[in-house]
Each structure stands twice: as structure tokens, then as C-alpha cells.
C-alpha positions as CSV (number, residue, x, y, z in Angstrom):
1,X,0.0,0.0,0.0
2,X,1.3,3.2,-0.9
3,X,1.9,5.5,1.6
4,X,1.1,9.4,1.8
5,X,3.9,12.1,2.6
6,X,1.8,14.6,4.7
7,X,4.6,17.0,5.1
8,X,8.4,17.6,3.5
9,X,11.3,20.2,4.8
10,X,14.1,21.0,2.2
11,X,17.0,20.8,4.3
12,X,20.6,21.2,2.7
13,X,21.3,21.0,-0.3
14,X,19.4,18.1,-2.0
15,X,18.1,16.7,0.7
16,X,14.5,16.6,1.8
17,X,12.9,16.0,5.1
18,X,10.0,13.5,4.7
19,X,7.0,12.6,7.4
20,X,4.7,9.7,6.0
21,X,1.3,9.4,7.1
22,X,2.3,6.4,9.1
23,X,4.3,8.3,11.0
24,X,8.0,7.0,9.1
25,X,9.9,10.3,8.8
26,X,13.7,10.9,7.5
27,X,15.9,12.7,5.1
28,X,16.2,11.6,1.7
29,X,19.0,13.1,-0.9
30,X,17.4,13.2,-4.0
31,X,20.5,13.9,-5.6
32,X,21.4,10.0,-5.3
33,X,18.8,9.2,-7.5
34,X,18.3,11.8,-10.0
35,X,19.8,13.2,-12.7
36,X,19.4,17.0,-12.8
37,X,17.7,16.7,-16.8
38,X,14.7,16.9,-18.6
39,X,11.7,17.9,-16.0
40,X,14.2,17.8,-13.3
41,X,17.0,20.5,-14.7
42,X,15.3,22.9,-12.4
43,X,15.9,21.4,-9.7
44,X,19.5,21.8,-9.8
45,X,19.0,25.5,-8.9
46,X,18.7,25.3,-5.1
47,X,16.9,28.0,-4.8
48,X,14.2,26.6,-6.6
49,X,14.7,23.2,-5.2
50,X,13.4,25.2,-2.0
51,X,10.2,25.6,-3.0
52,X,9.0,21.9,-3.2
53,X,6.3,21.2,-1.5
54,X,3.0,18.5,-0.7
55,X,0.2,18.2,-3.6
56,X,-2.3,16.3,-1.3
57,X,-3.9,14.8,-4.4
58,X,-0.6,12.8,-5.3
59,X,0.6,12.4,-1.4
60,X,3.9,13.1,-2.8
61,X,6.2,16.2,-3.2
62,X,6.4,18.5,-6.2
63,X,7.4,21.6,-7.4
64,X,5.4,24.3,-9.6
65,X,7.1,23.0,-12.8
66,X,5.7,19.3,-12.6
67,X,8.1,17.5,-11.4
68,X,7.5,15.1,-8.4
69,X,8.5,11.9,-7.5
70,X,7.1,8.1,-6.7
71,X,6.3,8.1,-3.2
72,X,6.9,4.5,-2.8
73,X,10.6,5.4,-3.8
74,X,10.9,7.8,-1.5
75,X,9.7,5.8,1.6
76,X,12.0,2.6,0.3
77,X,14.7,4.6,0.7
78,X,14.0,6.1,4.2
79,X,13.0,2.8,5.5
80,X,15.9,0.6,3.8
81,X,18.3,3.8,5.3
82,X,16.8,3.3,8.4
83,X,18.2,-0.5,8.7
84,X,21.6,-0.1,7.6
């Protein structure tokens, strides 16, 4: 079952804050699994990268130009961080 973001905190450079609505939180750095092209170029600006935030509809982040990511990616890689 996929699960929800319900909030997200940019915190240095390409990392995010994440809090799930099962209550899993943690930092994921996006720049591990992205490349900065295409839809994502933007994101390279940091700046911009700043102003990610929750669409509810999705339960995911996203930013004003489209881009936004699989939450079920994002919570793999909080969870499998969690247990290394």
C-alpha cells in the first residue's frame, strides 16, 4: 500500500525532510537518485529546489514545474536507510 507524505522540509542542499502518514519520517537526498535533466534541470538550482512542497492529491512532493517523484521510492529509501 502506498503511503502518503503529509509534510516535506528542504534541508541542505538536495536533501529533503519526509514525514509519511504512518508516522516513518527521514531525510532523503534526491540527488542520489536523480539526474538533474529533462523535467528535473530545475531542480539543480537550489533555490528553486526550495520551494518543493506537498500536492495532497498525489501524497507526494512537487514543485510548480511538474516534477515530483514516486512516493513509494521515497519511503524505500528512508526505510531501507533506516536499517543499515
Amino acid at each position: 500500500m502506498v503511503k502518503d507524505i503529509t509534510a516535506v522540509k528542504p534541508i541542505k542542499d538536495y536533501q529533503l525532510h519526509l514525514n509519511f502518514e504512518d508516522g516513518i519520517e527521514g531525510i532523503v537526498d534526491l540527488a542520489e537518485i536523480i539526474k538533474f535533466s529533462g523535467i528535473f534541470e530545475l531542480l539543480q538550482d537550489l533555490a528553486y529546489f526550495t520551494t518543493v512542497r506537498v500536492n495532497p492529491d498525489l501524497g507526494t512532493t512537487c514543485w510548480e514545474n511538474g516534477a515530483d517523484f514516486d512516493p513509494v521510492v521515497l519511503y524505500a529509501k528512508i526505510v531501507n536507510h533506516n536499517y543499515q
